[in-house]
C-alpha positions as CSV (number, residue, x, y, z in Angstrom):
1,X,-45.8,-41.8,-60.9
2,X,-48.5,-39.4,-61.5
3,X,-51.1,-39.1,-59.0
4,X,-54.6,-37.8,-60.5
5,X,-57.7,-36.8,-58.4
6,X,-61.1,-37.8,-60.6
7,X,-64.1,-36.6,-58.6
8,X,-67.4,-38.3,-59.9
9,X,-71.2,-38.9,-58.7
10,X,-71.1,-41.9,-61.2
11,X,-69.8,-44.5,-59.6
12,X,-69.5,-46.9,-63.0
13,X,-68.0,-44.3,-64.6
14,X,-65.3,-43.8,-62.0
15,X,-64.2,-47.6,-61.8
16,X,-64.4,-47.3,-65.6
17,X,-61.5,-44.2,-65.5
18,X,-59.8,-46.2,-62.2
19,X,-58.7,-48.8,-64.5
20,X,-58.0,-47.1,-67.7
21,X,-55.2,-45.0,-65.7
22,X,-53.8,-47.7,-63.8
23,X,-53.6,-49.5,-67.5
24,X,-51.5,-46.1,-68.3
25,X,-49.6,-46.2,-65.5
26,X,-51.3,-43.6,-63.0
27,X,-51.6,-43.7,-59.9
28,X,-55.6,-42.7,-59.0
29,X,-57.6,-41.0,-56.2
30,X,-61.3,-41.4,-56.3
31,X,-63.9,-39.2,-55.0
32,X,-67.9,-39.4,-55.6
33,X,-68.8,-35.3,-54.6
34,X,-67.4,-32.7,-53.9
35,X,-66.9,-32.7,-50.5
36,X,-65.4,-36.1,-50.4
37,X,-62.5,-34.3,-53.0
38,X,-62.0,-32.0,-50.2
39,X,-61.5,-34.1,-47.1
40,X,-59.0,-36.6,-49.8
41,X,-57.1,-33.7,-50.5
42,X,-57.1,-32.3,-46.7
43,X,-55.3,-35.6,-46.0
44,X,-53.2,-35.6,-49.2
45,X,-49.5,-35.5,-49.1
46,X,-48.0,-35.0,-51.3
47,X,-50.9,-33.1,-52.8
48,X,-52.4,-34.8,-56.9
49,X,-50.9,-33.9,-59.6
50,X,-54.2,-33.2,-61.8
51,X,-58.1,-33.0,-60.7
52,X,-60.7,-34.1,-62.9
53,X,-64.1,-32.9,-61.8
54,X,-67.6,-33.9,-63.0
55,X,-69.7,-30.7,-62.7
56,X,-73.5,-31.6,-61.4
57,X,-73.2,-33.3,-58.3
58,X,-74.6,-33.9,-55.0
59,X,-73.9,-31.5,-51.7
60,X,-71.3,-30.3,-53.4
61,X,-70.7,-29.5,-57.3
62,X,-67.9,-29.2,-59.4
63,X,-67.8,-25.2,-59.4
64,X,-68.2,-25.2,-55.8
65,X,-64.9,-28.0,-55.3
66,X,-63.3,-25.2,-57.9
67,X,-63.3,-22.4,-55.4
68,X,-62.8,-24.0,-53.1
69,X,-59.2,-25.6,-54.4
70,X,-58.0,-22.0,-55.7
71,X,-58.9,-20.2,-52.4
72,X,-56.2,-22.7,-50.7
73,X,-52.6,-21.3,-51.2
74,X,-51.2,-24.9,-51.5
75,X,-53.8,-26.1,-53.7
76,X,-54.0,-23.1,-56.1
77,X,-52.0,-25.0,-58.7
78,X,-53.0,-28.1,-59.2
79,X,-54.6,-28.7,-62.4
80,X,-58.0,-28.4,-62.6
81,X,-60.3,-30.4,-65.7
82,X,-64.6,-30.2,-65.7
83,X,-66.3,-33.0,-66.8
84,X,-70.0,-32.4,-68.5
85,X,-72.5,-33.5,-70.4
86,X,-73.2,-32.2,-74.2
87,X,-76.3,-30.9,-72.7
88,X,-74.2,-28.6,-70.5
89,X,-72.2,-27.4,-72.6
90,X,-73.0,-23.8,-71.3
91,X,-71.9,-24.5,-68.2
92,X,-68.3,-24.5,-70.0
93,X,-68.6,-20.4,-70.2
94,X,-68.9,-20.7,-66.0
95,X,-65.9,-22.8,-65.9
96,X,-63.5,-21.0,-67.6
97,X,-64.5,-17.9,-66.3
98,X,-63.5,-19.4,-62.9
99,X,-60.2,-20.4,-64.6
100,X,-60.2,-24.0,-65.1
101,X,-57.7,-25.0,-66.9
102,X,-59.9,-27.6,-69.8
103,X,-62.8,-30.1,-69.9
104,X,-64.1,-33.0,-71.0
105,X,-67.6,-34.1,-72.6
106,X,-69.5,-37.1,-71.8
107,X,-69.5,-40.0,-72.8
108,X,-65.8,-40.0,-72.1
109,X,-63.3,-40.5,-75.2
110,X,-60.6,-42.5,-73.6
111,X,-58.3,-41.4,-76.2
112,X,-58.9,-37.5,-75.5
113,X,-59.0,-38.0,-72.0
114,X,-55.1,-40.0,-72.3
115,X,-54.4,-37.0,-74.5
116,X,-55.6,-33.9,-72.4
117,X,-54.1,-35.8,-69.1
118,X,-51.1,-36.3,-70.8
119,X,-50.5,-32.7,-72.3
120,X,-51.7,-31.3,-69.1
121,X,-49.4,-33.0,-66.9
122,X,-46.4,-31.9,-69.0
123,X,-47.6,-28.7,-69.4
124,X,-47.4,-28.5,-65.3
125,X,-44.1,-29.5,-65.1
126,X,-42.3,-27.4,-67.9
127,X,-43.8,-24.9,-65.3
128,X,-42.5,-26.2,-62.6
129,X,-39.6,-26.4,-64.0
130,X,-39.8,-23.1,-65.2
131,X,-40.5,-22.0,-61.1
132,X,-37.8,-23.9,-60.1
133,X,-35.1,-21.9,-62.4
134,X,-36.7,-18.7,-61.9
135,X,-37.0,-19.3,-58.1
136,X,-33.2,-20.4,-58.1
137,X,-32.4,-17.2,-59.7
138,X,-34.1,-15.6,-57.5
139,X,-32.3,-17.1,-54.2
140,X,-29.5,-16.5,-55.8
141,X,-29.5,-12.7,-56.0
142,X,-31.3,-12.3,-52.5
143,X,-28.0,-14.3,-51.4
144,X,-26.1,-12.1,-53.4
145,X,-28.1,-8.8,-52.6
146,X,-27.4,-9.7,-48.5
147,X,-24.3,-10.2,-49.0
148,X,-23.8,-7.1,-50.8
149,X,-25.5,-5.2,-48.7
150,X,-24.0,-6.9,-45.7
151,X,-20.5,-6.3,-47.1
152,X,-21.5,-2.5,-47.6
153,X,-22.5,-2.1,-44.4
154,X,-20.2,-3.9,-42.2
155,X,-17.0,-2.8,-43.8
156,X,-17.3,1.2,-43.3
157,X,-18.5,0.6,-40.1
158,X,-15.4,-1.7,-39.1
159,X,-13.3,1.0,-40.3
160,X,-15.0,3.5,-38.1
161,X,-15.0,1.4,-35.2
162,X,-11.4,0.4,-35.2
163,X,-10.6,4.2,-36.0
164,X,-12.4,5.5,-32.7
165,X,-10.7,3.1,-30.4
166,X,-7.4,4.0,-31.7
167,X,-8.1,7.3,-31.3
168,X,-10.0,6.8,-28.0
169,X,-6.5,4.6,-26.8
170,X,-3.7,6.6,-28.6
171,X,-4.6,10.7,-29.5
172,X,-2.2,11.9,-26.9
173,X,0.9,9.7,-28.6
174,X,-0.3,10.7,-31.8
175,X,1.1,13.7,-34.0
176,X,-1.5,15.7,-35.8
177,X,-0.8,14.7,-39.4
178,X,-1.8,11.2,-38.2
179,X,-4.9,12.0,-36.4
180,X,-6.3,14.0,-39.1
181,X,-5.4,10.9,-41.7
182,X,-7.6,8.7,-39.3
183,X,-10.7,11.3,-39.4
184,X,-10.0,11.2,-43.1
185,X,-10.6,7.1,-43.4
186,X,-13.3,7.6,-40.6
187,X,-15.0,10.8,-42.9
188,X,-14.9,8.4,-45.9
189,X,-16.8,5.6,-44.4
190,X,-19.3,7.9,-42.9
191,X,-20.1,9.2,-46.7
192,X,-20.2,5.5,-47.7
193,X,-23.0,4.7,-45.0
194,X,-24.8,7.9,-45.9
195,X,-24.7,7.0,-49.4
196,X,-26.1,3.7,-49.0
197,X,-28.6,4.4,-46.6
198,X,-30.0,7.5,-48.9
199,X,-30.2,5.4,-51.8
200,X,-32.4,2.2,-49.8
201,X,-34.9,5.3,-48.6
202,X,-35.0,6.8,-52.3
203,X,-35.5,3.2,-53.5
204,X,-38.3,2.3,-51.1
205,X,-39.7,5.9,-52.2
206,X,-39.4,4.9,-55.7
207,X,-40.9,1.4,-55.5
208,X,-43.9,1.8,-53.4
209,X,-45.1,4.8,-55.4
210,X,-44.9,7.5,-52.7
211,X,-42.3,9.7,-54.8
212,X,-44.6,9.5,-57.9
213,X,-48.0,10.8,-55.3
214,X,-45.0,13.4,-53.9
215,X,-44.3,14.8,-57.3
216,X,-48.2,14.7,-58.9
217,X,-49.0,16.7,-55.3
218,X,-46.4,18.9,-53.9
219,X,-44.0,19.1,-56.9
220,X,-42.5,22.7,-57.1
221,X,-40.5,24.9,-59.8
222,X,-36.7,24.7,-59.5
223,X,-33.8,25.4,-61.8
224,X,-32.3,22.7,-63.4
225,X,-28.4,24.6,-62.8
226,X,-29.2,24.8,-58.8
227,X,-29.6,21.0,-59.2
228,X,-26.8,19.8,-60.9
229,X,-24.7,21.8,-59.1
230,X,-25.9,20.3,-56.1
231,X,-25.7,16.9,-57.8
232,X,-21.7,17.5,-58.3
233,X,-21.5,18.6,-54.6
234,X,-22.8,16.1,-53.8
235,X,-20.4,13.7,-56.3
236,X,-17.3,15.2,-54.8
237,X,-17.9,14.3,-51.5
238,X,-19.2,11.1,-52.2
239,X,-16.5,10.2,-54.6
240,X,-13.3,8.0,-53.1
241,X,-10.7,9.6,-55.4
242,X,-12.8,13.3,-56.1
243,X,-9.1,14.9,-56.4
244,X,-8.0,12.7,-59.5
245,X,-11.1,13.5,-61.7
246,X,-12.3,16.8,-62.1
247,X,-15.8,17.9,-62.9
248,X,-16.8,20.1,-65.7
249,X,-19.7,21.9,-66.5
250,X,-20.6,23.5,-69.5
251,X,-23.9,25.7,-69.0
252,X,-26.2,26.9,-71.8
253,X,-29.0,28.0,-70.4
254,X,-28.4,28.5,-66.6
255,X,-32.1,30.2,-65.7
256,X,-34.1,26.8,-67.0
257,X,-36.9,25.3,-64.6
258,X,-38.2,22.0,-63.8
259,X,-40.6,20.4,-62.0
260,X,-41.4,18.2,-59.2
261,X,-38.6,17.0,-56.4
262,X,-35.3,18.9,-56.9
263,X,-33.8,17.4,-53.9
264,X,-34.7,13.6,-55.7
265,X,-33.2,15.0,-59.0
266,X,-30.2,16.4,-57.3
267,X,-29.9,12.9,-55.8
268,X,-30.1,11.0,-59.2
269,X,-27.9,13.5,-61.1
270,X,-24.8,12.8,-58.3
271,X,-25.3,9.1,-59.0
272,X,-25.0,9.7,-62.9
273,X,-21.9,11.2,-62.2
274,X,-20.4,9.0,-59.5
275,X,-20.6,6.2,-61.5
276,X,-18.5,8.7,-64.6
277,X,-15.8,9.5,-62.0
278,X,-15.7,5.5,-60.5
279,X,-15.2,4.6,-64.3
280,X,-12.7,7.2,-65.0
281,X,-8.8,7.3,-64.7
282,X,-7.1,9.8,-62.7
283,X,-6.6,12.9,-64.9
284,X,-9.8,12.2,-66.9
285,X,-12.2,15.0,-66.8
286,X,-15.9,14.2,-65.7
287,X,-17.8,16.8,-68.7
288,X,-21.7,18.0,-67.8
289,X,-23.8,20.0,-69.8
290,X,-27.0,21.4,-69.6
291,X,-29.5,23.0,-71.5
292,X,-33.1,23.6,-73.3
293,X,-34.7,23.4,-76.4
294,X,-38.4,23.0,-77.6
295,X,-39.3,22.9,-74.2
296,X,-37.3,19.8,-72.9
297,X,-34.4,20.3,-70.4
298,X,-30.9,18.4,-71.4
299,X,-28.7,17.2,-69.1
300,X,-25.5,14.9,-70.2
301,X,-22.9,13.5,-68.3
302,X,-19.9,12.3,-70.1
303,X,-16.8,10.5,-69.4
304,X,-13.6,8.8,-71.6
305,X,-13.8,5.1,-69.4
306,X,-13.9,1.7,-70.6
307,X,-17.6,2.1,-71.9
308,X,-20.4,-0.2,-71.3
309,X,-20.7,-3.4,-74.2
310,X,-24.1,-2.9,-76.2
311,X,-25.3,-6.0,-74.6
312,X,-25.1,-4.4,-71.3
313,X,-27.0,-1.5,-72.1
314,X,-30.6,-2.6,-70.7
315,X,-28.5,-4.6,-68.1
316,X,-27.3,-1.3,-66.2
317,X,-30.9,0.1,-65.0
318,X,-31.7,-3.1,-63.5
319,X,-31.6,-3.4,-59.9
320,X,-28.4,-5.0,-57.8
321,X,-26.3,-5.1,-61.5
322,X,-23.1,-3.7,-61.8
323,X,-21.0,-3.6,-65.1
324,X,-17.7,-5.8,-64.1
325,X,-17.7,-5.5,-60.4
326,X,-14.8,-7.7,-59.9
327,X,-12.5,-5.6,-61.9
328,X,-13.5,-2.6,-61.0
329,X,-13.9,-2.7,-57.2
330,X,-16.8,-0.8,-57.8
331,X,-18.6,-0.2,-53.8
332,X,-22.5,0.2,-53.6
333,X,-25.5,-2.5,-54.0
334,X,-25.8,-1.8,-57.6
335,X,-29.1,0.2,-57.7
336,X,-27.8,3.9,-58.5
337,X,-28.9,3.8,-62.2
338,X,-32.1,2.3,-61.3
339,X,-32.6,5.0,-59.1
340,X,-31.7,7.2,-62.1
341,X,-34.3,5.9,-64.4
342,X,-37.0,5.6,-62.2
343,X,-37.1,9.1,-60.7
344,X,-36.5,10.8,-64.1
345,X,-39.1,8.7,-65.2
346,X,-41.5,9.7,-62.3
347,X,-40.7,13.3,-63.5
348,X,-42.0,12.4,-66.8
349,X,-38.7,12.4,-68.5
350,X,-36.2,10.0,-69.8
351,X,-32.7,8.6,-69.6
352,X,-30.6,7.8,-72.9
353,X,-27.3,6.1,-72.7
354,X,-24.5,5.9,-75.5
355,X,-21.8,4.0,-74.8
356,X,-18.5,2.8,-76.7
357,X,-16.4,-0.3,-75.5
358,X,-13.1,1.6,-74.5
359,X,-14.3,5.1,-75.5
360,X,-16.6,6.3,-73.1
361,X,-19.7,6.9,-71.9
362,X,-22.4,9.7,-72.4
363,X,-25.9,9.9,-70.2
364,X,-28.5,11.7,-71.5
365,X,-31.1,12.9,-69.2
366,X,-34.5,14.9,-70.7
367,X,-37.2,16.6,-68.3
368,X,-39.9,18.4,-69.0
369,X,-39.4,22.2,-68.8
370,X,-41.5,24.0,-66.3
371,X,-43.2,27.3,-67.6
372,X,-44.5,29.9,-65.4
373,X,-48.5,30.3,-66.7
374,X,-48.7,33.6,-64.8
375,X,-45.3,35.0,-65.9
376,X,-45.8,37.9,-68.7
């Protein structure tokens, strides 16, 4: 049963509206000021489901009771109706610029007060609803996010651990072909960490706006080549299978310069392509190119994989989403493309992405080109 809070200085009146929504089947709170709403709704729980608020009142008025509500956290929600005269109409404009959420004129029409209360009240909980779905979903992925990151965390560092007490316990019983296997698996999940832990710092960088101040104030020339080649470095050693898919580059203009964070755009660049060589088979050639035209730097990286479904396409920059995890044993948290939007994006540029189910996969990457004013 509805509970509504109808705050009056009229006492006949507020018997009058008692009745009427105990006929309709509401369940009532009365108050006769303001301050009398207050101490109700101090006491309240669970808390009304509506408030309906005569404005000119003693000690305390409607507008005051208005701020008052919205300045508490667990009141802020609660629907909130002014009652006034048609002589105060004008005090309407004060209302609504406060953000209530509708009113009423006196002398009440019981009709359109059963109808606004009525419309209201459903109105609050389709949202309510609304919260509850979105806050599920919500839940949901921080469960999945901690587990993700959980998993990413724990399992290289299992691996690392077990590896140095076996080596720790056995090195002298152990040939060399073995010992350097171990260092190999130990190597791997050390890049893994690193990786992870690189992208959660660029991510915080990225979301609290301190790459974007970086760029607008310390950002410097650099050529594009020195960056993706330090961007497939970089791919290579972070890559689990490096030695099945080659890298190749195709260079146009190899003297090109950009601006801002090379070291970011390095960063970015290697996750464009670790994501080509996770979605390639072993043989399959990872193809980069690079070059300018009408002032605009190119970069694509291209592969022959599965492809990414047209549906997906917007799916793939958002954070924590990764294209058919399950199947493809992909590692990570699932934020590498974001990262790859939202620095190219902080560097005024943009990232384009063609894909065909079962043929591939092209990024496009465009950054501004960076001219030297003083040069000739």
């Amino acid at each position: 049963m509805p509970t509504i809070l109808f705050v009056d200085d009229n006492e006949a009146l507020v018997r009058s509206v008692d009745r009427l929504l105990q006929v309709e089947g509401y369940a009532t709170l009365l108050a006769f000021d303001g301050e009398q709403a207050l101490q109700l709704l101090e006491d309240m729980d669970p808390l009304p489901d509506l408030i309906i608020s005569d404005i000119m009142m003693p000690r305390m008025d409607g507008f005051e009771l208005f701020r008052a509500v919205r300045e508490q956290d667990r009141w802020m929600s609660i629907p909130f109706l002014f009652l006034t005269a048609r002589d105060q109409i004008d005090d309407l404009r004060a209302g609504y610029a406060l953000g209530a959420d509708d009113y009423l004129v006196k002398p009440l029409d019981q009709e359109r007060l059963l109808m606004i209360i009525d419309a209201r009240l459903k109105r609050q909980q389709q949202m309510l609803e609304h919260i509850y779905v979105q806050q599920h979903a919500l839940d949901m992925a921080k469960r999945d996010l901690t587990l993700m990151i959980a998993h990413e965390l724990r399992t290289p560092l299992v691996s690392i651990n077990m590896i140095t007490e076996i080596l720790a316990r056995e090195i002298e019983t152990m040939d060399p072909g073995q010992v350097q296997g171990l260092l190999e698996t130990m190597r791997s999940g050390s890049m893994r960490l690193t990786r992870l832990i690189e992208q959660m710092v660029l991510y915080v960088q990225l979301e609290s706006g301190a790459l974007a101040s970086a760029i607008e104030r310390f950002g410097q020339p650099g050529l594009l080549h020195d960056a993706i080649q330090g961007a497939i470095s970089r791919a290579r050693q972070y890559s689990l299978h490096r030695e099945q898919v080659d890298i190749v580059s195709h260079v146009a203009a190899p003297g090109v310069l950009i601006g801002g964070d090379v070291i970011a755009l390095q960063h970015v660049i290697a996750e464009v392509l670790l994501n080509a060589i996770a979605f390639s088979r072993a043989g399959d050639d990872v193809v980069v190119g690079e070059w300018a035209e009408d002032g605009i730097a190119w970069v694509t990286v291209s592969d022959s994989g599965p492809g990414i479904a047209a549906k997906e396409w917007e799916q793939v920059f958002q954070p924590y989403y990764q294209v058919n995890r399950q199947k493809h044993e992909q590692q990570g948290i699932g934020i590498g493309l974001t990262l790859v939007k939202g620095v190219i994006e902080a560097h005024g540029g943009q990232v384009m992405l063609e894909a065909v189910s079962g043929r591939g996969t092209i990024v496009t990457i465009q950054l501004p080109q960076w001219f030297d004013e003083d040069a000739g």
